[in-house]
C-alpha positions in Angstrom: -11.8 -4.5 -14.9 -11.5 -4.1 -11.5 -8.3 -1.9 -9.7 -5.6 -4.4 -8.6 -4.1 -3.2 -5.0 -0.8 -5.3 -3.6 -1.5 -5.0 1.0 1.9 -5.8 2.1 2.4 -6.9 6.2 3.8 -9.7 8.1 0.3 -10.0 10.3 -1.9 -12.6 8.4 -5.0 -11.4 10.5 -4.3 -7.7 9.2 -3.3 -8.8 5.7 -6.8 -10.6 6.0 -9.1 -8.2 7.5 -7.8 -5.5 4.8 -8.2 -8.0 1.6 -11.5 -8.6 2.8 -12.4 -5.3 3.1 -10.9 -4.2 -0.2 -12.4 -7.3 -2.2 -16.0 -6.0 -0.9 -14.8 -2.4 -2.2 -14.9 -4.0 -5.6 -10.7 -4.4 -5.6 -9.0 -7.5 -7.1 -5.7 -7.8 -4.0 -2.6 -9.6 -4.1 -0.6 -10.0 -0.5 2.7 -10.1 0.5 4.1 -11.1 3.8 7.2 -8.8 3.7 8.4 -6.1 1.5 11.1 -8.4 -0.2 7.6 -10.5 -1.0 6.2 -7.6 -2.7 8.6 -6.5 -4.6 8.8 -10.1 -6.3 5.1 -10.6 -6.6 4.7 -6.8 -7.9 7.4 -7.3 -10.7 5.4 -10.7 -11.1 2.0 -9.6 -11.6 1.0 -9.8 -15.6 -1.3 -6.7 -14.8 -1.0 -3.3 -13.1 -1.0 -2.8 -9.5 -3.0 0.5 -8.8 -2.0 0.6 -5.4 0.5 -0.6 -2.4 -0.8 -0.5 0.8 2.0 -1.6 3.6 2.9 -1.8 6.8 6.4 -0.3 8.2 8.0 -3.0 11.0 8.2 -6.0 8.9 11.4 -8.6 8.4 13.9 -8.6 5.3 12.5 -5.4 3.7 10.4 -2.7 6.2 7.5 0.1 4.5 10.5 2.4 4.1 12.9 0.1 2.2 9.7 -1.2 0.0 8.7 2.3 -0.6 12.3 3.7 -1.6 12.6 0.4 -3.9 9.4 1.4 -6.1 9.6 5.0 -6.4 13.0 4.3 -7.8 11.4 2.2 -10.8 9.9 3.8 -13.5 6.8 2.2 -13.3 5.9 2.5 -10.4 7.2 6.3 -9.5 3.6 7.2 -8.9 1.6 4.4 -7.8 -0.1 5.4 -4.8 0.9 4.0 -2.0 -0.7 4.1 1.5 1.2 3.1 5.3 -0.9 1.5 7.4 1.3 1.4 10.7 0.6 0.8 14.3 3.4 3.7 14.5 1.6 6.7 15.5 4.4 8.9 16.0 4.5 12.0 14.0 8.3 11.1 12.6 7.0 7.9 11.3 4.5 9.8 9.4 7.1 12.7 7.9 9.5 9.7 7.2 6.9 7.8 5.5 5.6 10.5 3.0 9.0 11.9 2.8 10.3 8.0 1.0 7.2 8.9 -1.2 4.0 7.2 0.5 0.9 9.2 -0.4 -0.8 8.6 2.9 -0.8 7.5 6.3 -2.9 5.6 8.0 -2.6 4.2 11.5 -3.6 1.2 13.1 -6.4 -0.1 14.3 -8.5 1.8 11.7 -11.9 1.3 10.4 -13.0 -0.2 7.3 -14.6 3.0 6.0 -12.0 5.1 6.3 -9.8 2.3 4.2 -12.1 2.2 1.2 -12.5 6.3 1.6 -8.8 6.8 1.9 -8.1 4.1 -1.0 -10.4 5.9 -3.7 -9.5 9.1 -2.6 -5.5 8.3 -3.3 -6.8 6.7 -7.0 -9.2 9.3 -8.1 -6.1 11.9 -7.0 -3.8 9.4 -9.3 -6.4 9.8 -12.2 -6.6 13.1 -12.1 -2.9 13.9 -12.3 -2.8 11.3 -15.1 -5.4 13.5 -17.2 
């Protein structure tokens, strides 16, 4: 069964570029166009979702506010989650992992170091499950 990850952003050209690039990693993906989106679909989804990946600047409900949302619910207090922000400033990085993302990555990245960055944030998660 393959890993379900939720990629949260309001850009429909990166939402697409990183499905694409997770699907050929082997990931099933579910998108969300805003974090008020996610949250709904992610409290929808029958199954688990392994991972979040989102973006910060986005309308109704930014990174931050998604981020605070599921570490406060019990399922998901330890779902990796990875930023992938356009923000390159180092506060938006401490204020990112500080609201409980796992990792920061910032835009325009490569593939490659998505996929490496995505199983290296799982096989941490399986490893603290053990």
């Amino acid at each position: 069964m393959p890993q379900t990850i939720l990629v949260v952003d309001d850009s429909p050209t990166v939402v697409k570029f990183v499905a694409f690039s997770l699907k050929k990693g082997g990931f099933q993906v579910i998108t969300a166009c805003d974090g008020m989106d996610a949250v709904e679909k992610i409290s929808n989804h029958p199954g688990e979702v392994d991972m979040v990946i989102t973006d910060l600047n986005m309308p109704n409900l930014d990174g931050y506010g998604l981020i605070s949302t599921l570490r406060q619910n019990e399922k998901h207090k330890t779902t990796p989650i990875i930023i992938l922000s356009s923000e390159a400033e180092e506060e938006d990085k401490e204020r990112g992992l500080e609201v409980g993302a796992n990792s920061y990555l910032v835009k325009p990245f490569k593939s490659a170091v998505l996929l490496s960055e995505v199983d290296r944030q799982l096989k941490q998660e399986a490893n603290a499950v053990e």
